[in-house]
C-alpha positions, -999 to +999 in steps of 0.1 A: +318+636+279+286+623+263+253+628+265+230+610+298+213+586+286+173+590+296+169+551+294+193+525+315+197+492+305+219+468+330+240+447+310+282+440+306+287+463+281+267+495+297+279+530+313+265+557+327+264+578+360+280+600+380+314+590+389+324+583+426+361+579+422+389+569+444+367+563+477+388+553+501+418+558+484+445+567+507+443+529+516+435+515+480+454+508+454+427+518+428+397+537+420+365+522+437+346+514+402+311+523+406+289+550+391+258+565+403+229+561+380+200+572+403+193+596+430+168+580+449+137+608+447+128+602+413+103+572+406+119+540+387+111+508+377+137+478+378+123+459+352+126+418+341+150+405+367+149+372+389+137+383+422+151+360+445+137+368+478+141+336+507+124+358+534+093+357+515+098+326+497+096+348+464+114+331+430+096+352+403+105+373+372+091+409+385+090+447+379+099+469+410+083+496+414+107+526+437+093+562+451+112+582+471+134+552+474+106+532+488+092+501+471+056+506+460+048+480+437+061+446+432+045+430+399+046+407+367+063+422+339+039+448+321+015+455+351+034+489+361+039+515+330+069+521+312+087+548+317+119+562+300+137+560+332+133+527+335+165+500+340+162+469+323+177+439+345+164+410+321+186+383+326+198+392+365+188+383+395+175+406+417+177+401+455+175+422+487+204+443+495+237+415+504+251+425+537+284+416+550+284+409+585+319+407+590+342+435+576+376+446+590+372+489+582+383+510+604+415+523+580+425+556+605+428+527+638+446+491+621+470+483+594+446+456+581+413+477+576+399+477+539+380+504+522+342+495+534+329+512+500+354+487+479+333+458+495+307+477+503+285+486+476+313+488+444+308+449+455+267+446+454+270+451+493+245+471+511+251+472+546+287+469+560+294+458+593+328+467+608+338+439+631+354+452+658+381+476+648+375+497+680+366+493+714+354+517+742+387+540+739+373+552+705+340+546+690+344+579+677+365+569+651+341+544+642+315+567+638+336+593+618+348+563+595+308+562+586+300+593+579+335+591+548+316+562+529+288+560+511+278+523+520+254+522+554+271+509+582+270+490+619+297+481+637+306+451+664+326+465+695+351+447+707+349+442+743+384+452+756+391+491+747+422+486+726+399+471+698+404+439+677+434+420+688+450+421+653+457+459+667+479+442+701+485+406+700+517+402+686+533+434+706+514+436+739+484+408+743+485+423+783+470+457+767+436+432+759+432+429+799+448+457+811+416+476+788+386+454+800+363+476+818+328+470+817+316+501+829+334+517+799+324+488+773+287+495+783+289+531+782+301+535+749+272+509+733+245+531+756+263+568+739+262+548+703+227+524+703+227+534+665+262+521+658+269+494+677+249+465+673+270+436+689+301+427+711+329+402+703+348+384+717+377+359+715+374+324+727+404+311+717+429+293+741+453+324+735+429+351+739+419+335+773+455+336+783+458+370+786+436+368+813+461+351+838+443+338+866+407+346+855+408+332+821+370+342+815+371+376+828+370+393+791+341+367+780+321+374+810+325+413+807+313+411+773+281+387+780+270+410+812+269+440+788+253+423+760+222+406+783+219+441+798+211+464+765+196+426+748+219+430+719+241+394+710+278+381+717+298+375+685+328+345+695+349+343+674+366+305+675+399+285+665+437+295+674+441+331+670+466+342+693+494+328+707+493+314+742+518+303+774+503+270+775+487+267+804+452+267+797+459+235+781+446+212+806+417+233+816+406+249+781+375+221+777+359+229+808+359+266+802+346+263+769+320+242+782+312+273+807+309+299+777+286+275+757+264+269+785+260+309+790+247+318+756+219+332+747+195+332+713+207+355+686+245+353+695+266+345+666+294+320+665+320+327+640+344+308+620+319+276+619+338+266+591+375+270+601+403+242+599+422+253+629+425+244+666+400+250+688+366+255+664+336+234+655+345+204+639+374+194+662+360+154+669+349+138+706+346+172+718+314+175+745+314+208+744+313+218+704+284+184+704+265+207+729+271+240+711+254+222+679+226+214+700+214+249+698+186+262+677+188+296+682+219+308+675+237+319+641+263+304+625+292+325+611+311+319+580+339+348+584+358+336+553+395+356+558+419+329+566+393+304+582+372+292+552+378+254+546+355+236+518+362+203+534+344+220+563+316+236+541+310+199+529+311+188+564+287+214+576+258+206+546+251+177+568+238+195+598+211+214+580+218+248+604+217+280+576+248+297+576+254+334+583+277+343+550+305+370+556+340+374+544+360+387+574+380+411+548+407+424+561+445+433+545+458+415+577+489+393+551+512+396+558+507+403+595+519+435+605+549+437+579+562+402+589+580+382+562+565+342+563+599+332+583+586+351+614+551+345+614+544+316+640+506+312+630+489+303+598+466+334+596+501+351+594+517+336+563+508+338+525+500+361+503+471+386+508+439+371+505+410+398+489+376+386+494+342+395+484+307+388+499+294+374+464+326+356+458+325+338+494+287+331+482+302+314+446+321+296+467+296+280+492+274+274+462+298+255+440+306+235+470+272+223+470+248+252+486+214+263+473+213+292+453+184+306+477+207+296+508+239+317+498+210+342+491+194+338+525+229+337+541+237+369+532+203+388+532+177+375+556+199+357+585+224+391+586+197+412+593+188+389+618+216+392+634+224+427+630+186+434+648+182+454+612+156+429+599+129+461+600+144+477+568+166+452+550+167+413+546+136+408+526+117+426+496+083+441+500+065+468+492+064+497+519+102+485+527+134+504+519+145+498+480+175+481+491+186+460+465+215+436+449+219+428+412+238+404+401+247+384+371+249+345+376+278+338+352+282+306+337+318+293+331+346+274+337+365+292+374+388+281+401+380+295+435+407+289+465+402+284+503+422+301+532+442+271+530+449+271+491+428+245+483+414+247+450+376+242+442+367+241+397+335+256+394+308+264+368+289+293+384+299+329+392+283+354+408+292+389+395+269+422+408+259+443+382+240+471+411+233+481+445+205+503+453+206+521+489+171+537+494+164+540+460+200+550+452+218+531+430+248+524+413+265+504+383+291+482+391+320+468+375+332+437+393+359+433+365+381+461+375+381+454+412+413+430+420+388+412+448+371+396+422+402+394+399+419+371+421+387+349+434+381+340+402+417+326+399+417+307+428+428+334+450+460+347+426+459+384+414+468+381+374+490+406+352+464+431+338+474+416+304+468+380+314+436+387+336+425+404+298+428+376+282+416+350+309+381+371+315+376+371+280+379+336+273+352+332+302+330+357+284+341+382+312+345+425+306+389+423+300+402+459+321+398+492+300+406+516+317+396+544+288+357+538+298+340+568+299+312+576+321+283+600+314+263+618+338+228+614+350+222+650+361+194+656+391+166+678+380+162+712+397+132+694+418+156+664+430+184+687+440+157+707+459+140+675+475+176+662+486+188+695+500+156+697+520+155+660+535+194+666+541+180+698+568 
């Protein structure tokens, strides 16, 4: 192996760290690429990159001063002294740590849960949110899922106690009633304030039919938690489930019901979906009153819901979107073959999405750089009631931090329904810092961003070589070696002790 390097330097061609490998792996099919490059106790400076900051309407080339994984100095380039420790980002841009709002983890309880380090911070994500994997039968496998992975994580409970209907629709949608207890649902937020930060729900014509005769019964659960321990509802929207039909007549009017009982802060998902039942269905009272509303957040949740039409569509409003990719490994559905699946979600090849990709996408489509930004930094935090240590960069606050590299080039990006968008930017992280901790990524070798940037098709590692090159991309070697930045003696000491 060769010698550490005492001076980083951020750029395409650059190794060094200590290796984290295979995280996750006994649900990936590679090696999480990412390498550890600081500890977080000894002082640094992330020198020459774009800070990009929407919370504090900050576009400026800057120096970052980190302590004890604290920021403690934000200035012009040659205000704070060089050190050899340093990591040169010239060139980058540099914005508070991305989180993803909407992740589907939660490998040991679904079929469909991804690796929350692969899209965690191996893909400049900070904060992970797990949406709704478990319910009040086992939060403790939520919180034993957290404590496996290195990127920081919440989680959304799902307010029946099977968990997220992906786990029971197809075999047993009565398990989603038969588990709806709100005595239960609030006692396992109240044991886990720490953990679980939100409650979802479907609203979807199927989802209500499980209910029978009180169609509502689920959503109403849900909402009399949530207003009593003041955290939001997440709804999730558009045909998810299959249903017996006879909500048909009556599925306005309980919709109306739901939109009239929201409250700031909730979060409505899927604003951008093409299927039945979401936003942009037309001469709908209920969706024009839900639009009236100022204080809510509006949910991306790419997965199999992102339409660019709808993107467009949604420019026009003005409301800031809430960026997430709803990741999940849910294609096909539960081992089904495309001739048995009887809903789109269900069909098609596995999509793998990226926070940073879903951002490229949104931006080529037409979004601000600073509002793909914003949508994935300031407005999650929001959300996520985290705004206290992450969403914005300032000094005294958590070094929390994304790095990415804005790629210029020629890409195709795909939405959930295949259509194909050319584009000239890319986003690509380069780093994630965690409390001072960070790491060196390597976009290149993760299939997510493989098949994003090829409109949604994995390549042959031979043509995917060829194809990144042309775009000035790294091609996959896997024969890269990785040196060691060792902790000092003191730093081993300092870590043991705040580990006590």
């Amino acid at each position: 192996m060769a010698e550490a390097k005492k001076s980083e330097s951020v750029s395409k061609d650059a190794v060094g760290g200590v290796s984290i490998d295979n995280v996750g792996k006994k649900k990936d099919i590679d090696p999480v690429p990412m390498v550890q490059v600081k500890s977080g106790f000894a002082g640094w400076t992330l020198r020459g990159g774009r800070v990009i900051c929407p919370a504090t309407e900050t576009d400026a080339v800057l120096d970052i001063r980190i302590d004890d994984g604290v920021i403690t100095a934000m200035e012009p380039p040659g205000v704070i002294p060089y050190e050899a420790s340093d990591i040169d980002v010239s060139g980058l841009i540099v914005t508070p740590g991305l989180i993803d709002f909407h992740v589907h983890t939660a490998q040991a309880m679904s079929c469909y849960g991804v690796c929350a380090d692969r899209n965690g911070i191996a893909s400049g994500v900070c904060h992970v949110n797990d949406m709704a994997g478990v319910g009040w039968l086992a939060p403790n496998v939520m919180r034993e899922y957290t404590k496996e992975v290195i990127t920081p994580m919440t989680a959304t409970i799902y307010s029946a106690g099977c968990g997220n209907p992906e786990n029971w629709a197809i075999g047993c949608p009565d398990v989603c009633a038969a588990s709806t207890d709100e005595k239960l649902l609030e006692g396992a937020i109240r044991a886990n304030p720490d953990l679980f930060t939100s409650i979802k729900v479907h609203c979807d014509i199927g989802f209500l039919s499980c209910y029978g005769d009180e169609p509502l019964r689920g959503y109403h659960t849900a909402r009399r938690v949530a207003r009593r321990l003041d955290i939001p509802l997440y709804l999730h929207l558009g045909l998810f489930t299959q249903h017996d039909g006879h909500l048909s007549e009556i599925f306005d009017s309980l919709m109306a019901e739901i939109v009239d009982t929201l409250a700031p802060g909730d979060v409505i998902g899927h604003v951008l979906s093409y299927k039945p039942g979401t936003i942009f269905e037309k001469d709908v009272d209920h969706w024009t009153k839900l639009l009236a509303h100022d204080d809510l957040h509006w949910e991306v949740g790419h997965g199999a819901n992102l339409c660019f039409d709808m993107a467009k569509e949604w420019k026009k409003n003005g409301k800031p979107l809430l960026i997430s990719t709803d990741a999940h490994m849910m294609k096909p559905h539960l081992g089904m073959v495309d001739s048995q699946a009887t809903l789109p979600h269900q069909r098609g090849p596995l999509q793998r999405l990226t926070l940073v990709g879903t951002m490229s996408k949104l931006r080529n489509v037409g979004y601000s750089l600073t509002e793909v930004i914003r949508g994935a930094s300031e407005i999650p935090a929001r959300a996520l009631r985290i705004d206290d240590k992450m969403g914005r960069l300032s000094v005294g606050r958590p070094a929390t931090i994304t790095v990415m590299e804005d790629r210029a080039g020629h890409f195709v990006y795909a939405d959930s329904r295949g259509a194909k968008l050319p584009a000239t930017q890319a986003l690509l992280p380069r780093m994630s810092v965690v409390a001072g901790r960070a790491w060196r990524l390597f976009p290149e070798k993760l299939i997510e961003f493989e098949a994003e940037l090829n409109g949604g098709k994995p390549l042959s590692r031979g043509d995917a070589s060829a194809k990144l090159a042309n775009q000035g991309l790294e091609s996959f070697d896997d024969e890269d070696e990785l040196t060691a930045i060792e902790e000092t003696p003191d730093e081993q000491n300092r870590r043991s002790a705040s580990a006590m």
